[in-house]
Biopython code that builds the backbone (N, CA, C, O; Angstrom):
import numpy as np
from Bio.PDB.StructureBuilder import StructureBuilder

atoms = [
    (1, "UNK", "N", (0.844, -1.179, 0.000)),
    (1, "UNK", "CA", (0.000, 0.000, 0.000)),
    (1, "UNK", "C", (0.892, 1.246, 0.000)),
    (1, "UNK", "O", (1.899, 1.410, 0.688)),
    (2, "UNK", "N", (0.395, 2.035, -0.821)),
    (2, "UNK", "CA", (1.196, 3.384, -0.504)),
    (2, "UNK", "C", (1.177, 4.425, 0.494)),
    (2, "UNK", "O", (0.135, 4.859, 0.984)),
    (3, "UNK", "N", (2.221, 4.784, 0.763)),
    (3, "UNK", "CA", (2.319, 5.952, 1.987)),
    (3, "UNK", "C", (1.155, 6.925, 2.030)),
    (3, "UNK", "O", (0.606, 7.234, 3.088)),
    (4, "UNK", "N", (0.746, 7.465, 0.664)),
    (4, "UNK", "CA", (-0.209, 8.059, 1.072)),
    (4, "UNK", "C", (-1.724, 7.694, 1.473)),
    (4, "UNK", "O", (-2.481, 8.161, 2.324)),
    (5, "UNK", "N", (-1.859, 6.670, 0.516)),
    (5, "UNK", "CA", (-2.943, 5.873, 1.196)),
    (5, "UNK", "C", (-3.050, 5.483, 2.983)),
    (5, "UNK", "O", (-3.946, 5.781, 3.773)),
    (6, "UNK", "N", (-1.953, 4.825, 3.182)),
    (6, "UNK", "CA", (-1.921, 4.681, 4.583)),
    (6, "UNK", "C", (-2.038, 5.512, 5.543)),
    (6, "UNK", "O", (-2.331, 5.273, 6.714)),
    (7, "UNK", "N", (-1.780, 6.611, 4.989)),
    (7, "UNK", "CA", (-1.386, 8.207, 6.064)),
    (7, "UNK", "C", (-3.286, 8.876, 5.904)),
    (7, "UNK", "O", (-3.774, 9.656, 6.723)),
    (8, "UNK", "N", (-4.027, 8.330, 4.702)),
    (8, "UNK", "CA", (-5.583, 8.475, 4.500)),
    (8, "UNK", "C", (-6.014, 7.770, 5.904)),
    (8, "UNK", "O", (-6.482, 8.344, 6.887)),
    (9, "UNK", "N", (-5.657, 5.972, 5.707)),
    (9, "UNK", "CA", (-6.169, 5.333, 6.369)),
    (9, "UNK", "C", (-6.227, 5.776, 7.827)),
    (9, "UNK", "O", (-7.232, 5.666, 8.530)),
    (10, "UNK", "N", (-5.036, 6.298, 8.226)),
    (10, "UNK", "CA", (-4.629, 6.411, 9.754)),
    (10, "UNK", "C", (-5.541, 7.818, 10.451)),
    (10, "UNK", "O", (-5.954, 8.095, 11.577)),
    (11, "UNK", "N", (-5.573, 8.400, 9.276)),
    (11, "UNK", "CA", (-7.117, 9.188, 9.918)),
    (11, "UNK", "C", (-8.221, 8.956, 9.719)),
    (11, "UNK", "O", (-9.070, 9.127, 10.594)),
    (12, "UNK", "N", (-8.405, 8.664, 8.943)),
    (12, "UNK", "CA", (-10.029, 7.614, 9.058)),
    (12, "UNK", "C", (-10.243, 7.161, 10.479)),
    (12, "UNK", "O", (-11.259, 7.286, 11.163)),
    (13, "UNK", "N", (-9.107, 6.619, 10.785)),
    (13, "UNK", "CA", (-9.215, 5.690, 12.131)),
    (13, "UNK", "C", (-9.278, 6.685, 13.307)),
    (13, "UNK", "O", (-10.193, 6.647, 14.129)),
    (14, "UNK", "N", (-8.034, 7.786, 13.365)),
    (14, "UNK", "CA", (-8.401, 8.539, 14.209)),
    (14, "UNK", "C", (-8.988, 9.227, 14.196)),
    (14, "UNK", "O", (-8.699, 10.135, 14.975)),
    (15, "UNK", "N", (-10.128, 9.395, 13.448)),
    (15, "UNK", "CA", (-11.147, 10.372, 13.379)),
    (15, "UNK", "C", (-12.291, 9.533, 13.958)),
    (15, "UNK", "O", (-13.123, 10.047, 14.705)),
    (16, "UNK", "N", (-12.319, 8.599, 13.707)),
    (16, "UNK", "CA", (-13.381, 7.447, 14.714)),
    (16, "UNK", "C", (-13.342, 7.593, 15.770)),
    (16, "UNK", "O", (-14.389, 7.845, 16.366)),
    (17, "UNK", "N", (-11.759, 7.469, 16.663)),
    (17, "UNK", "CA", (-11.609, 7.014, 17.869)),
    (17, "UNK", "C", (-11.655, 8.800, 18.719)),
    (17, "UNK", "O", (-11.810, 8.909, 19.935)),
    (18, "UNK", "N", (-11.479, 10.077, 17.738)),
    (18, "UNK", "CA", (-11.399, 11.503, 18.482)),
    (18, "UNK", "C", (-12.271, 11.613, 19.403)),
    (18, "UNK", "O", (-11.869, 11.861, 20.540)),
    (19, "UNK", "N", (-14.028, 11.418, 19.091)),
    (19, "UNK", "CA", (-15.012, 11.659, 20.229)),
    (19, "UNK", "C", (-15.059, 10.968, 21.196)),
    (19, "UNK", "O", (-15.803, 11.218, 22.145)),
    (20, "UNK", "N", (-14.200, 9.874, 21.138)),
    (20, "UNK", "CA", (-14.422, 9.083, 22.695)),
    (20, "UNK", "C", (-13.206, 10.059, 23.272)),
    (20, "UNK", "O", (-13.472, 10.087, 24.474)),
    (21, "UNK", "N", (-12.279, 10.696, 23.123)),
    (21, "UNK", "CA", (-11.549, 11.540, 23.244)),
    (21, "UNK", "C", (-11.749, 12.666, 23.887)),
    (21, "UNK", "O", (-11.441, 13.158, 24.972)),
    (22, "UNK", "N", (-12.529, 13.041, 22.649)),
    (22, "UNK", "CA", (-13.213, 14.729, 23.157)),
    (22, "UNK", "C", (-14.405, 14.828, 24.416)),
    (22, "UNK", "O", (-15.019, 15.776, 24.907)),
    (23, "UNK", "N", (-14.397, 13.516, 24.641)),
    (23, "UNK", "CA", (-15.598, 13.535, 25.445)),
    (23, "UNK", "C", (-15.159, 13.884, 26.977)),
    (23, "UNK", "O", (-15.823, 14.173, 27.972)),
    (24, "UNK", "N", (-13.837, 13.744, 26.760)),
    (24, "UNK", "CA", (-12.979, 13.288, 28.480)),
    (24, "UNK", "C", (-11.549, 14.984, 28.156)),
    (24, "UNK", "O", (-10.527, 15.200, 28.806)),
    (25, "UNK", "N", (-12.122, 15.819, 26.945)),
    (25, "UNK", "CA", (-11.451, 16.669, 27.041)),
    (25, "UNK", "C", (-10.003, 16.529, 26.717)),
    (25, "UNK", "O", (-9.106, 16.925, 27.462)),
    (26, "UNK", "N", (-9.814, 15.923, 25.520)),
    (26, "UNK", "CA", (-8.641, 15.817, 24.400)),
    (26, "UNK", "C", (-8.944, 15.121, 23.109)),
    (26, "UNK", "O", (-10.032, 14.845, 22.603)),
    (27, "UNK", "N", (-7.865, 14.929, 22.745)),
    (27, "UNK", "CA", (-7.947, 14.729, 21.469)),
    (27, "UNK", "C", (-6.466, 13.818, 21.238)),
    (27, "UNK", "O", (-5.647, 13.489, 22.097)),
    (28, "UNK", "N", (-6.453, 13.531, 19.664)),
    (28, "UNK", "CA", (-4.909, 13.338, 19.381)),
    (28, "UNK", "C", (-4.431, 13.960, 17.675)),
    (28, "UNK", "O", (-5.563, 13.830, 17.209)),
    (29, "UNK", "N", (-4.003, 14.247, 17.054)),
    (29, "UNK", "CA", (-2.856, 14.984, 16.003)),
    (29, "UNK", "C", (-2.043, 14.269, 15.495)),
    (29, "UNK", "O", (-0.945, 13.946, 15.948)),
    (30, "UNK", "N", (-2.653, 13.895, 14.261)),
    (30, "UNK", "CA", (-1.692, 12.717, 13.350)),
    (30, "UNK", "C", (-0.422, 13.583, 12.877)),
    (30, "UNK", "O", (-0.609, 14.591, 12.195)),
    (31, "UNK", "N", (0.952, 13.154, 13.271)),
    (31, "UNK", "CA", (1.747, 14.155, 13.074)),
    (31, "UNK", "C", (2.468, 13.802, 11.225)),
    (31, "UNK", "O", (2.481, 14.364, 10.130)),
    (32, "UNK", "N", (2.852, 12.830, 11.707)),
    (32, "UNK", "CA", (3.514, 12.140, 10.518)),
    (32, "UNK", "C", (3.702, 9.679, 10.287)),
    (32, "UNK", "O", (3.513, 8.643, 10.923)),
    (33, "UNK", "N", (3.970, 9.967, 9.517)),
    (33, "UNK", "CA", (3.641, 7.855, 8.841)),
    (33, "UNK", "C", (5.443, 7.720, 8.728)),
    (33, "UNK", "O", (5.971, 8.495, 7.930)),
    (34, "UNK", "N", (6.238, 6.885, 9.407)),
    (34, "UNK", "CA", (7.380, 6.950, 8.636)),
    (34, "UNK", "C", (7.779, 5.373, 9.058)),
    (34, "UNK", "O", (7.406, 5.014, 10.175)),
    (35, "UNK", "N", (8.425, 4.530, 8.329)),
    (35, "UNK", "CA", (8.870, 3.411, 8.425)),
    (35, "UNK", "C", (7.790, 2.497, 9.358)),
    (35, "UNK", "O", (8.285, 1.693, 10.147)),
    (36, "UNK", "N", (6.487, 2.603, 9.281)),
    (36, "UNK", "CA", (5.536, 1.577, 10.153)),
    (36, "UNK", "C", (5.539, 2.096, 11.529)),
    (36, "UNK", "O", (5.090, 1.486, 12.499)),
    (37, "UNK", "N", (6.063, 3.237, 11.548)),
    (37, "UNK", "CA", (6.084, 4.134, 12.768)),
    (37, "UNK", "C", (4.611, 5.430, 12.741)),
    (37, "UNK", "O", (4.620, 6.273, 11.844)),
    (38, "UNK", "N", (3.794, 5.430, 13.486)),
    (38, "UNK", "CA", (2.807, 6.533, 13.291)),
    (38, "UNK", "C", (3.048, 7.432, 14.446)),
    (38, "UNK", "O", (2.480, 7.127, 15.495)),
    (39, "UNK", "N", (3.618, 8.238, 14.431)),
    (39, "UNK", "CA", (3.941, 9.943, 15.179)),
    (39, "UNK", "C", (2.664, 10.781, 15.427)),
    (39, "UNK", "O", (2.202, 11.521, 14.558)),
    (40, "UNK", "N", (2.178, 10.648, 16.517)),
    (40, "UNK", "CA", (0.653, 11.440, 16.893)),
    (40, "UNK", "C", (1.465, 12.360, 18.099)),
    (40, "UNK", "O", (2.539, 12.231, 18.686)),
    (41, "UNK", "N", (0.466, 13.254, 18.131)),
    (41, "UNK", "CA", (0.660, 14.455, 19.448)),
    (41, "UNK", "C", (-0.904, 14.165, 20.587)),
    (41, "UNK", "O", (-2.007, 14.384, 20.086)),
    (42, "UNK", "N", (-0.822, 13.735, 21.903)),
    (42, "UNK", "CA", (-1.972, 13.895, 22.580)),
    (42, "UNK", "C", (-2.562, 15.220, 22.660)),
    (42, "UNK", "O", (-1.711, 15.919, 23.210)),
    (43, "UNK", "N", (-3.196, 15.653, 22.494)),
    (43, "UNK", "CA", (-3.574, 17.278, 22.766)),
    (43, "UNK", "C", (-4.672, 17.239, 23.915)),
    (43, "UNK", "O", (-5.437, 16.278, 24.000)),
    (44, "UNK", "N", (-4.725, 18.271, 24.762)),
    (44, "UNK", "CA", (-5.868, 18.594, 25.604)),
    (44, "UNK", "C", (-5.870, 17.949, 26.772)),
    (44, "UNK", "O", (-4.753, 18.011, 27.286)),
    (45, "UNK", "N", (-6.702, 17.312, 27.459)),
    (45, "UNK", "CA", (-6.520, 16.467, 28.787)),
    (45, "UNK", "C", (-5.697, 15.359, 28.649)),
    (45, "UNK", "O", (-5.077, 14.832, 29.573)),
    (46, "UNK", "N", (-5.695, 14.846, 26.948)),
    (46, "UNK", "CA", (-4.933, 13.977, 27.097)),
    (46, "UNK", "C", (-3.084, 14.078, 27.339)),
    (46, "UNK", "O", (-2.314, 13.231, 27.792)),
    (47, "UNK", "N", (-2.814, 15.525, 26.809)),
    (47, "UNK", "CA", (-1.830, 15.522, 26.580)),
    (47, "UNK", "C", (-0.226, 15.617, 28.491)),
    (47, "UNK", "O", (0.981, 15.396, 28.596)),
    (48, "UNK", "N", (-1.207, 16.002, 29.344)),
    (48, "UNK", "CA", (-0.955, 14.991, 30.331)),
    (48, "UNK", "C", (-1.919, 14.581, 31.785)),
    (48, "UNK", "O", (-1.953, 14.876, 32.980)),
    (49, "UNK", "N", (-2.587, 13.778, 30.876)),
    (49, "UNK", "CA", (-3.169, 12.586, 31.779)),
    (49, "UNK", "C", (-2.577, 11.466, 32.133)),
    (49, "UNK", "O", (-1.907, 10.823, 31.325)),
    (50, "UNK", "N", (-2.751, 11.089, 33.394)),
    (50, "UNK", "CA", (-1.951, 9.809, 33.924)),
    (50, "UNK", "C", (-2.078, 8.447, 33.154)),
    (50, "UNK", "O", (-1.421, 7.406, 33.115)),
    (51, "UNK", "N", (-3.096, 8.871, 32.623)),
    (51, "UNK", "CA", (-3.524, 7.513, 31.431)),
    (51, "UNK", "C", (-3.031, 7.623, 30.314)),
    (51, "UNK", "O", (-2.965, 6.670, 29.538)),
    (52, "UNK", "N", (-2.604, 8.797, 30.044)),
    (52, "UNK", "CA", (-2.157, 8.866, 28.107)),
    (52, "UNK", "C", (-1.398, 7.644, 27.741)),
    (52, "UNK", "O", (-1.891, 6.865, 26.925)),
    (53, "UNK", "N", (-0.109, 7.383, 28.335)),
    (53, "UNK", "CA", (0.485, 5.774, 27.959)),
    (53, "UNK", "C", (-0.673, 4.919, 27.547)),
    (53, "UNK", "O", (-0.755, 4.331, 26.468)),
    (54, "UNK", "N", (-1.560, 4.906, 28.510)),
    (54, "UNK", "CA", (-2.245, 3.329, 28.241)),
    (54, "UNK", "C", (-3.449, 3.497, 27.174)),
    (54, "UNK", "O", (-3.821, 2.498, 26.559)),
    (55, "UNK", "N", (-4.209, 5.055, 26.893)),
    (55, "UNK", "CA", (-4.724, 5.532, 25.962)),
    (55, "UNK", "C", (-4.108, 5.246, 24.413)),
    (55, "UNK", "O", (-4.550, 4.829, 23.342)),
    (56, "UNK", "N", (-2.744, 5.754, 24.981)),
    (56, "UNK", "CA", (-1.969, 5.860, 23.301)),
    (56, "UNK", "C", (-1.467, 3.886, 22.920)),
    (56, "UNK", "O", (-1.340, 3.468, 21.769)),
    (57, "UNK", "N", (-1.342, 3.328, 23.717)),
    (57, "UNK", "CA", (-1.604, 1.987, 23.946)),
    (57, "UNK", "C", (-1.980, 1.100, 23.457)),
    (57, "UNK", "O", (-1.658, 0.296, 22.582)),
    (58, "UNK", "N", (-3.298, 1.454, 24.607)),
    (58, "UNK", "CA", (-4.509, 0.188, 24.554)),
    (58, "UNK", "C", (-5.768, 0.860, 23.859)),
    (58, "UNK", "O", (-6.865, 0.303, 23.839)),
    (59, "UNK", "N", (-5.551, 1.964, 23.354)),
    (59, "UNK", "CA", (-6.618, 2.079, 22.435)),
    (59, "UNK", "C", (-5.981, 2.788, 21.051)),
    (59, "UNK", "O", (-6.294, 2.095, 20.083)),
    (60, "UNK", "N", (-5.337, 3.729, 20.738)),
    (60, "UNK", "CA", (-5.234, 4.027, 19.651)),
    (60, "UNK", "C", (-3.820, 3.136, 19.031)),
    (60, "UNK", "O", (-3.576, 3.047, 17.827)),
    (61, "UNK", "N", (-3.168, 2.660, 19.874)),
    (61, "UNK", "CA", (-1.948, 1.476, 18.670)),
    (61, "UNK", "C", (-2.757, 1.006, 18.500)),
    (61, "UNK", "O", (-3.357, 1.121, 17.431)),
    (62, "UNK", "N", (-3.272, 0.037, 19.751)),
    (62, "UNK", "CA", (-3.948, -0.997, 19.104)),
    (62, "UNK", "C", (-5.294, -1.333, 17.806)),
    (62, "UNK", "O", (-5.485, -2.388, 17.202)),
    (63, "UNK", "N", (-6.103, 0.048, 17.686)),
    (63, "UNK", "CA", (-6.976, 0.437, 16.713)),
    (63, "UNK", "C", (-6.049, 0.456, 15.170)),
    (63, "UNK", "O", (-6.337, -0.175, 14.153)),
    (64, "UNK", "N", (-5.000, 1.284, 15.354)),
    (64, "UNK", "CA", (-4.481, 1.417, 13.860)),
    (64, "UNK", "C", (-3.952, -0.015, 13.915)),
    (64, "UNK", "O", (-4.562, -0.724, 13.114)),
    (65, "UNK", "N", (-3.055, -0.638, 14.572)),
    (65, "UNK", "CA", (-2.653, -1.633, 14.162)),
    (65, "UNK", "C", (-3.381, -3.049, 13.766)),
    (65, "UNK", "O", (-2.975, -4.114, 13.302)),
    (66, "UNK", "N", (-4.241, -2.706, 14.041)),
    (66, "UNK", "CA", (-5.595, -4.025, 13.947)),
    (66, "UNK", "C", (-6.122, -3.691, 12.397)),
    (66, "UNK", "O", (-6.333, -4.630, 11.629)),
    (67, "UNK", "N", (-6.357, -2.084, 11.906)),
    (67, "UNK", "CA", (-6.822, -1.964, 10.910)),
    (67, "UNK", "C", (-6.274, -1.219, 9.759)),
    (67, "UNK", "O", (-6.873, -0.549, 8.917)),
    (68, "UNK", "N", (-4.561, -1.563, 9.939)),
    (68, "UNK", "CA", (-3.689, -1.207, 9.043)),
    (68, "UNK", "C", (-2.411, -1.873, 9.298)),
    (68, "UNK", "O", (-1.548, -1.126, 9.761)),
    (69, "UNK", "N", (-2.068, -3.118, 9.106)),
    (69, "UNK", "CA", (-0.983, -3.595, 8.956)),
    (69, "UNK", "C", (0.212, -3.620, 9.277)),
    (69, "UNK", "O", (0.929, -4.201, 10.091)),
    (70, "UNK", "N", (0.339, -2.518, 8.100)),
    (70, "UNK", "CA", (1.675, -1.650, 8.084)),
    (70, "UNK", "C", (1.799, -0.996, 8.811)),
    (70, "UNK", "O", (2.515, -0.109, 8.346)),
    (71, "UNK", "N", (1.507, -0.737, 9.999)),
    (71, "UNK", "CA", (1.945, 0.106, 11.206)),
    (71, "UNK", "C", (2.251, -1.017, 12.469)),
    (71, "UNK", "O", (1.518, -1.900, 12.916)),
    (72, "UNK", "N", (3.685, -0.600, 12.867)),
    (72, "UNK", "CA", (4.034, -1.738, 14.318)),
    (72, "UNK", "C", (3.884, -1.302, 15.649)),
    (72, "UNK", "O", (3.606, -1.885, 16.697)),
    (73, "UNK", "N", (4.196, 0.152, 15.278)),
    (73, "UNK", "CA", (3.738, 1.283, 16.642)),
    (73, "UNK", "C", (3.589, 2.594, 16.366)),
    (73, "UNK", "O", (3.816, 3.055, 15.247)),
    (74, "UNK", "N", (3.075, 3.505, 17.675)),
    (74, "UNK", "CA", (2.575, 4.363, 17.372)),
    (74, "UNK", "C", (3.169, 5.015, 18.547)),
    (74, "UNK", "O", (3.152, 4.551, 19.687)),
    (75, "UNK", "N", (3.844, 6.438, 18.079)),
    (75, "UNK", "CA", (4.612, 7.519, 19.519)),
    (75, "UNK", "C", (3.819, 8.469, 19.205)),
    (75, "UNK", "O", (3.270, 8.957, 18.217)),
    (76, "UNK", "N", (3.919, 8.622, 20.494)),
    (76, "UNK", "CA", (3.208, 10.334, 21.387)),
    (76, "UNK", "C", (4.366, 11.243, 21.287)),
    (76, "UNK", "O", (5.352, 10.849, 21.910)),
    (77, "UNK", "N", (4.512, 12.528, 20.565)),
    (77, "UNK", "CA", (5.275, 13.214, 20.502)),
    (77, "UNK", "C", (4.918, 14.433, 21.382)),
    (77, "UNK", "O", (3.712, 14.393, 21.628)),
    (78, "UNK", "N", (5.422, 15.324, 21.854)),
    (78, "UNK", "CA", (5.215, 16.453, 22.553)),
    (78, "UNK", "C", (5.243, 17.350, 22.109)),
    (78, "UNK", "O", (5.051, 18.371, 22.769)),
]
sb = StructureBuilder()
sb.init_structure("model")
sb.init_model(0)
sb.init_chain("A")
sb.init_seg("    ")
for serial, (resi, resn, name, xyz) in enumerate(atoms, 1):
    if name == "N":
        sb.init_residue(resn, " ", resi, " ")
    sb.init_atom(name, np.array(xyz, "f"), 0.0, 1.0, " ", f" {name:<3s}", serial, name[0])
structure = sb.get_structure()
């Protein structure tokens, strides 16, 4: 698949998962796609909540990686 396609896909996805997000007062910021690496920014409550690790985790790796392959992980940038 191509980079740009994939970099489509990866917001599709996080555009699904934003309102369970926004609901608790954050969000997240697809930054950049590079080598199966996806670079997001937490923004808002998430950006430091005691949970963001397990947010950026157990719900958004694990979402892209379930429904895009080509991605092995996903960093929280600041």
């Amino acid at each position: 698949m191509k980079e740009k396609d994939i970099e489509k896909r990866i917001n599709e996805v996080l555009d699904r998962l934003k309102p369970y997000l926004e609901n608790d007062g954050g969000s997240v910021k697809f930054n950049r796609y590079e080598n199966g690496v996806v670079y997001v920014t937490l923004v808002g409550a998430c950006s430091n909540c005691p949970l963001a690790s397990s947010t950026l985790e157990d719900g958004i790796e694990t979402a892209l990686i379930s429904e895009i392959p080509e991605i092995v992980k996903v960093v929280n940038e600041d």
